[in-house]
Each structure stands twice: as C-alpha cells, then as structure tokens.
N, C-alpha and C positions, 0 to 999 in steps of 0.2 A: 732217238736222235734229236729230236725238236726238243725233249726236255732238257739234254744235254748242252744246245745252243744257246736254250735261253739262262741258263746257269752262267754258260759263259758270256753272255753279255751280260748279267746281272755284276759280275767277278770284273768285269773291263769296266765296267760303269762306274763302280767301286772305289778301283783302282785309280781310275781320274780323276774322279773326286776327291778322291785324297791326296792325292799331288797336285792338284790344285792349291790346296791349302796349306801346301810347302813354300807354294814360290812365294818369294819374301815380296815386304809391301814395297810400293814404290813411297816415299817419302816428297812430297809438296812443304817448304818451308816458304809461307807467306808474310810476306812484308807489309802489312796493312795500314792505310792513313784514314785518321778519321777527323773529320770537319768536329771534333768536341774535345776538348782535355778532362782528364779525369784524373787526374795523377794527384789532387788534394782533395781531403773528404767535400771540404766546401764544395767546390766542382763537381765530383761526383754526387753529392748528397742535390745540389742543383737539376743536373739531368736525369737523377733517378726515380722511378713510380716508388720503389724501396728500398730501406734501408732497414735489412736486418742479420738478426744471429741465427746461425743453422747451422746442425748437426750431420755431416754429410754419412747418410746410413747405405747409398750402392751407387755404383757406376753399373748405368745401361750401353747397350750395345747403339751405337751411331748412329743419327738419322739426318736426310734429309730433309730442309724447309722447301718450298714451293719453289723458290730458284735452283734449289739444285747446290744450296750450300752445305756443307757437312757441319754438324752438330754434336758433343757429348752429352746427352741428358745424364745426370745426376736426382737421385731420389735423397730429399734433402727435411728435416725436419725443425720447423722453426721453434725458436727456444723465445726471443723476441724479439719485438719489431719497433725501430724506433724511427721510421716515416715510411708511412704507407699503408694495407690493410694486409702485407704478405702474413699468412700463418699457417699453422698446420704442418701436414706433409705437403710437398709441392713439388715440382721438378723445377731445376736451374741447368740452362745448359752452356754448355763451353761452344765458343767457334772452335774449330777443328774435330781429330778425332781420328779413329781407325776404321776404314767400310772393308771388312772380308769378302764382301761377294766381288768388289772389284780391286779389291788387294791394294789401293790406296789409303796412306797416312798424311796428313792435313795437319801441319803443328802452324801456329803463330809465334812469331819471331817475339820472344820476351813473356809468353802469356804460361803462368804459372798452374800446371794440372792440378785438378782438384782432389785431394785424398780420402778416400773413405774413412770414416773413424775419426776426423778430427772436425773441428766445429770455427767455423770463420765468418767474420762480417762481409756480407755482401751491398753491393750497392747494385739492383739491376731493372730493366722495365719489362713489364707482363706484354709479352708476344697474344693479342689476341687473337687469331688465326691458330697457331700454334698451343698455346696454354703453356707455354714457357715462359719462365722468368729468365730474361736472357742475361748474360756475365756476358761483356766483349774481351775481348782482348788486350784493350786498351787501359782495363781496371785490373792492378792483381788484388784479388780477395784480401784481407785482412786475419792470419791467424789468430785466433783468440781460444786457449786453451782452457782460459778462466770463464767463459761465456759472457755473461753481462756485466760480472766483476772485474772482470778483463782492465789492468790499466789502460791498453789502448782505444776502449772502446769510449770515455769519458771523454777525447778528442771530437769523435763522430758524433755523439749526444750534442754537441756544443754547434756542428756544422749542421743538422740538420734542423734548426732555428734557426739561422743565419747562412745557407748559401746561397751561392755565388751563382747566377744564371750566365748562361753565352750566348751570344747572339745565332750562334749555329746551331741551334740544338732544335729541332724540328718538334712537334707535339708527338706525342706518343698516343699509342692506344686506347691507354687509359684516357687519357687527356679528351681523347676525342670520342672518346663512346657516352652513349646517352644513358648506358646504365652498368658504370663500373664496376660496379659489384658483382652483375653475371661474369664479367670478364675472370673475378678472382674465383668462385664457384666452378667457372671450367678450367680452371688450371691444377685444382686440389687434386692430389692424388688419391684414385679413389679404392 
C-alpha cells in the first residue's frame, strides 16, 4: 500500500509539473530611458568598452544580475574587434528575456532579439561582476552578413577614431579597474 502511495504522489508531482509549464508567460513590455544616446556609431563607439563583429553561435536560457534584472546571454564568437580588446568566444547579453521558473517574459520596447546563425557588429561594456559584454537596449546591433567586408562596417571603422563622448555617460568597469585585462579573461567563454 505505501509503495502504491508513493507512485501516486510521484504521478501528482509529475503532473504539476507539467502544468506548470503550460501556463503561458506573463509578458512585461518595458519602456526604458537611458541618461546616454546611442543611436549613431559615433555615440555608441563613445560609450562603448567594444566595438566588435561576432558570430552569434546559441541563445542560453535567462539570468538574473545582482538586482534582480533579467538578462539573455548569447554565446557569441568574435570574428573582429575594432575598439576594445573583446575576442574570442564570450557572452553578450540582451536586457530582457524569458524566466520559465516564474513564467515571466521581459521584452524592451524597440530592442531587436539577437539570432543565432547571423554575425552583427556590436557596440557593448564588459560587466565585471557579471563577465558579460552587455548590449542595452537602447543600441540595436548592426547586421552584417559580410563580417568585416560588410559595407556597413566602414562607417563604424571611421566612428571609432573619432567619437563623440556625453556628458552622462558614467566610467565603466573597464574604465575603473586596475587591471582590465583580468576583467576580459573572466568574461571568455570557457
């Protein structure tokens, strides 16, 4: 009889679980303002640790940063780098995203999801806490299907000798650590 009981709470347990992961997500569409523009390479090439071409090889599953924001990491492979020391494999992650355990969806209003299989120029700064090369939402990536022959990438070659700083734009990580380089070492994917 007790073998029988715990079959059937093994079978209820089951069951809930898996209906769980029926109920559809709840959807957050955020409106976000940010103290920086980004919206020309100059600008971005200004506020960014990096500027480079990468290969985007997987989307991982969501995570949380330290406040409790949600995140897409991206497994990303750099082709090249034209400001900054980003290379290699690395992760880049998106604001928003999907968390299954609490069935919440997190989209930013205008910000373009990144696709697997296609290769785009980013502009982002190395989270050192984190080990993320962060993309805001306020930049949409740059498709470039050609990679570095990419006509549109001759644009951003030109902004990243010549940007534009803003007065809002706080120091970064990078900026502020005494030895940048471990920052890029823990951010490779390993």
């Amino acid at each position: 009889m007790a073998k029988k009981l715990s079959a059937i709470g093994v079978v209820a347990a089951a069951v809930a679980v898996g209906a769980w992961f029926t109920v559809p997500y709840e959807t957050s569409v955020v409106h976000a303002t940010y103290a920086v523009d980004l919206d020309t390479p100059e600008l971005a090439a200004g506020w960014a640790d990096d500027v480079f071409i990468a290969a985007v090889d997987s989307q991982e599953s969501a995570e949380r940063d330290a406040d409790g924001l949600l995140y897409t990491p991206f497994r990303v492979t750099v082709t090249s780098t034209l400001q900054g020391k980003a290379g290699g494999d690395i992760r880049v992650v998106q604001e928003g995203g999907d968390d299954p355990v609490s069935r919440e969806r997190v989209v930013f209003d205008g910000a373009t999801a990144l696709e697997p299989g296609k290769t785009y120029l980013f502009a982002t700064r190395l989270s050192g806490p984190d080990g993320w090369h962060v993309l805001p939402s306020n930049f949409t990536p740059v498709e470039v299907p050609g990679g570095a022959t990419d006509p549109a990438v001759s644009r951003w070659t030109s902004a990243v000798t010549s940007p534009k700083s803003q007065d809002t734009v706080h120091p970064s990580d990078v900026e502020k650590a005494s030895d940048p380089a471990a920052l890029y070492r823990q951010a490779e994917v390993g």
